[in-house]
DRENTI-270934 format. One line per 10 residues: number of its first residue (from 1); their letters; for each residue x, y negated, z negated of C-alpha. Coordinates in steps of 0.2 Angstrom, whole numbers, plus 5000, padded with zeros to 4 digits. Example, Ala and Ser with C-alpha at 12.3 -4.5 7.8 and 13.67 -1.06 7.14 Angstrom:
<nodes>
1) AS) 5062,5022,4961  5068,5005,4964
</nodes>
This chain:
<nodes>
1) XXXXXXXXXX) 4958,4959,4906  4952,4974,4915  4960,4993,4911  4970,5000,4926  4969,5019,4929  4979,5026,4940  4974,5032,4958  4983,5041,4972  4983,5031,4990  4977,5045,5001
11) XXXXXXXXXX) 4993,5049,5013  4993,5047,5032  4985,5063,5041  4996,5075,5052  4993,5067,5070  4988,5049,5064  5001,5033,5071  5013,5032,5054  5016,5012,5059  4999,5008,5064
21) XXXXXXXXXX) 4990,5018,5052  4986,5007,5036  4979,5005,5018  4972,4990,5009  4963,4986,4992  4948,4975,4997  4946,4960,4988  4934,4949,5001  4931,4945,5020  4937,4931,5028
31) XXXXXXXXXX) 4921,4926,5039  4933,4917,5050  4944,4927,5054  4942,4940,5067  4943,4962,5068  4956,4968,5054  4963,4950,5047  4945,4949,5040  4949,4958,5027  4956,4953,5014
41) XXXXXXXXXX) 4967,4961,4998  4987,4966,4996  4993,4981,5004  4995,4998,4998  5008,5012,5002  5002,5027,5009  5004,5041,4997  5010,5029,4984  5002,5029,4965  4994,5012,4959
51) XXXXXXXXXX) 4986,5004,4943  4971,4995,4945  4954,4995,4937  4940,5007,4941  4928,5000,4950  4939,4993,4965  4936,4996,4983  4951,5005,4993  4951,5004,5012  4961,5017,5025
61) XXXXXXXXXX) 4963,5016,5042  4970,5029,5051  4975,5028,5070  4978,5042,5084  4986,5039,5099  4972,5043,5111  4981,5036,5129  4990,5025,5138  4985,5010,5147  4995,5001,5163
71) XXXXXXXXXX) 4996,4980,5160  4988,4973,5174  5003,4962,5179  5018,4976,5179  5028,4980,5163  5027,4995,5150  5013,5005,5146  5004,5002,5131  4997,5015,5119  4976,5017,5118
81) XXXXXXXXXX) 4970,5022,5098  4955,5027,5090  4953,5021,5073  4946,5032,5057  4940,5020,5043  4935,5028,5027  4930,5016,5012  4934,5022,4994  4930,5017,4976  4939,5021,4960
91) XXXXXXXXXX) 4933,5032,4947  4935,5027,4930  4945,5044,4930  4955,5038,4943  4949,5050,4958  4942,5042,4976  4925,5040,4979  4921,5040,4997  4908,5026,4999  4908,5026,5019
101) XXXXXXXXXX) 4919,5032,5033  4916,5030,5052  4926,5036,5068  4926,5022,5082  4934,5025,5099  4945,5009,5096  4953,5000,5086  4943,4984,5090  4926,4993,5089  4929,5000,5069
111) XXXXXXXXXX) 4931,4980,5063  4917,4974,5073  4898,4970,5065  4896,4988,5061  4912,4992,5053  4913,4974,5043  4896,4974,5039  4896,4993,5027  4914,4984,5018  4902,4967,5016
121) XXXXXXXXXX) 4887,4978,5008  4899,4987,4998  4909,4971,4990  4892,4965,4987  4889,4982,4975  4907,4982,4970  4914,4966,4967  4934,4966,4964  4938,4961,4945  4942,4942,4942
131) XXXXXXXXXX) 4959,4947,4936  4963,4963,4948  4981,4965,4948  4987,4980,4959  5003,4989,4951  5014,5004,4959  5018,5017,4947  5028,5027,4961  5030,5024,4978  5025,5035,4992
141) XXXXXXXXXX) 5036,5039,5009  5032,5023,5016  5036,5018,5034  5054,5019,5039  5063,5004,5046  5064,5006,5066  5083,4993,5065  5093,4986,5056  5086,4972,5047  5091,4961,5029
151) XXXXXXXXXX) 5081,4967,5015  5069,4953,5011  5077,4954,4993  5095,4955,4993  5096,4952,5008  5111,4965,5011  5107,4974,5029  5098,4990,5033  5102,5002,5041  5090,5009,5055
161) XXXXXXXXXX) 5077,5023,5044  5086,5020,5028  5073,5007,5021  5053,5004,5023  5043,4994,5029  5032,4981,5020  5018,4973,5028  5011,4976,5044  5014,4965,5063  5024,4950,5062
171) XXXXXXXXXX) 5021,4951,5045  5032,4966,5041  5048,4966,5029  5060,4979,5028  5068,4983,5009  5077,4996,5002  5072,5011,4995  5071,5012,4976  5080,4997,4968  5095,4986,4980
181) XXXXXXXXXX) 5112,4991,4972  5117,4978,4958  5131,4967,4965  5145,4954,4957  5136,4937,4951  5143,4922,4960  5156,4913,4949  5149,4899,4941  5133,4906,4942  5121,4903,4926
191) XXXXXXXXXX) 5117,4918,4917  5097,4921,4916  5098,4925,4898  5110,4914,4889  5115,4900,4904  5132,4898,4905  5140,4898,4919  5148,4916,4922  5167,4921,4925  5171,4930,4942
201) XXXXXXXXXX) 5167,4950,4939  5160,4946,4919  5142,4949,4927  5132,4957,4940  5116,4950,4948  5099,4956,4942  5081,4954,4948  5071,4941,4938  5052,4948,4937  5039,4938,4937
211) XXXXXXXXXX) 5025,4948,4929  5009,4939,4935  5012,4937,4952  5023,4953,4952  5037,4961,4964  5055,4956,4964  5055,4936,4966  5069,4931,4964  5089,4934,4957  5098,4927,4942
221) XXXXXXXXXX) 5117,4933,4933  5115,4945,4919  5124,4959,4908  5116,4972,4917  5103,4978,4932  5086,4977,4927  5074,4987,4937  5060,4979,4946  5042,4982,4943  5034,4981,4961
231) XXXXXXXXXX) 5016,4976,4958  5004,4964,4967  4990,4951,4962  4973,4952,4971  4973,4937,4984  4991,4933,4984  5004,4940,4995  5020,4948,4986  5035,4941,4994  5052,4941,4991
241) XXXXXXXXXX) 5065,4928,5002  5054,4918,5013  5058,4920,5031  5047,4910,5046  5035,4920,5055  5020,4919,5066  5005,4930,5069  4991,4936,5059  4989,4948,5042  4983,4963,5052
251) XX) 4991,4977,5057  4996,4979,5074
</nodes>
C-alpha cells in the first residue's frame, strides 16, 4: 500500500464562479465520454487537506464569468465562462507541482483534443497507484447550499447556506457541515456493537464507517456518536443515501 502525505487543494481564486469552478484527482480518461465527464477520479474540496500518495496527478479548473448569452428561443440569459485548467502532481513532500496549465476562452474548448491530450500524456508518465485512496484530513469552505435540501446522510433538512455541496450538476448532494448532530436510535433498533435490540432513549444513532470504500455509509444504534472519516476510493463514487438522478459526472 502506497504512503499518503498530505496536500493542500489549491482554493478557488478571487473572481472565479464558486459553483462552477472545480477540483478532481485524475485517475484515467474515459475515451467515450465527451468534454469534462472524460475525466475520471473522485472529487476534491477546494481548499480542503487530503491524504494520498506522492506521485498523484491533481486537476483544477477555474471559471470566470466572461458574458451573457440570449437563448435563441426566449427565456433567461445564460452566463458565457472561460475556463483556466492547471494540472498538478504531488510531491513526496506534499507540495503541488504544476505539470501544465492552459487558459481557453470556453469551457468546451479547455476539454477538447488539446486540453485532454496534455492530462493523457501526463497519466501516461504518472499513472495513479493501484490502491490510491484519497482521504480528507480537514475540509475547506466548500460550496454552500443554494436551498433547502435533506442531507444525503441523515437525511434531516438543510437550511439554505448552512450545508455544502458535494458533487457537481445533477450530481450534486448537500450535507451538513462538520459531523450531522447524533439523534434517538429507533426503538427496537439493533445496536451495531452488541445486537440487541435498543429501549426507547437507551441509545442514539451513529455513523457506521466503512473504511475501504470511505465516507459515512450508512447508520446503526450505539452508546455513543462516532465521528466519520470522509475519505474516497480512486474510481468509486462516495455516496451516502441513494437518491435517482440523471445527467452526467461533470460539473455544470
Amino acid at each position: 500500500m502506497c504512503q499518503g502525505v498530505s496536500a493542500v487543494i489549491p482554493a478557488v481564486p478571487e473572481g472565479a464562479d464558486l459553483y462552477r469552478s472545480w477540483r478532481k484527482i485524475v485517475t484515467g480518461l474515459d475515451e467515450r465520454a465527451d468534454g469534462a465527464n472524460a475525466v475520471i477520479g473522485p472529487w476534491v474540496d477546494h481548499g480542503a487537506t487530503i491524504e494520498v500518495p506522492a506521485g498523484t496527478l491533481l486537476l483544477s479548473v477555474d471559471r470566470v464569468v466572461t458574458g451573457w448569452n440570449e437563448p435563441y428561443y426566449g427565456g433567461r440569459p445564460y452566463p458565457v465562462l472561460d475556463a483556466a485548467l492547471t494540472l498538478s502532481l504531488v510531491r513526496p513532500d506534499g507540495a503541488l507541482k504544476t505539470l501544465w496549465n492552459r487558459h481557453f476562452k470556453t469551457g468546451k474548448g479547455a476539454f477538447g483534443t488539446s486540453g485532454l491530450g496534455q492530462i493523457r500524456k501526463h497519466l501516461a508518465a504518472h499513472p495513479p497507484a493501484a490502491d490510491l485512496t484519497v482521504h480528507q484530513v480537514k475540509e475547506g469552505p466548500g460550496r454552500p447550499n443554494l436551498k433547502e435540501e435533506p442531507c444525503r446522510w441523515c437525511a434531516v433538512s438543510v437550511p439554505k447556506s448552512c450545508g455544502v455541496l458535494v458533487g457537481h450538476s445533477d450530481d450534486a448532494l448537500v450535507e451538513h457541515r462538520g459531523q450531522c448532530a447524533p439523534r434517538a436510535a429507533d426503538w427496537g433498533q439493533p445496536c451495531g456493537a452488541c445486537g440487541v435490540a435498543v429501549a426507547p432513549g437507551t441509545a442514539q444513532r451513529c455513523w457506521s464507517v466503512k473504511a475501504r470504500a470511505g465516507g459515512r455509509t450508512g447508520i446503526r444504534a450505539g452508546a455513543r456518536s462516532t465521528p466519520p472519516t470522509r475519505s474516497t476510493s480512486a474510481g468509486r463514487r462516495s455516496s451516502g443515501r441513494p437518491r435517482p438522478r440523471s445527467g452526467g459526472r461533470g460539473p455544470p
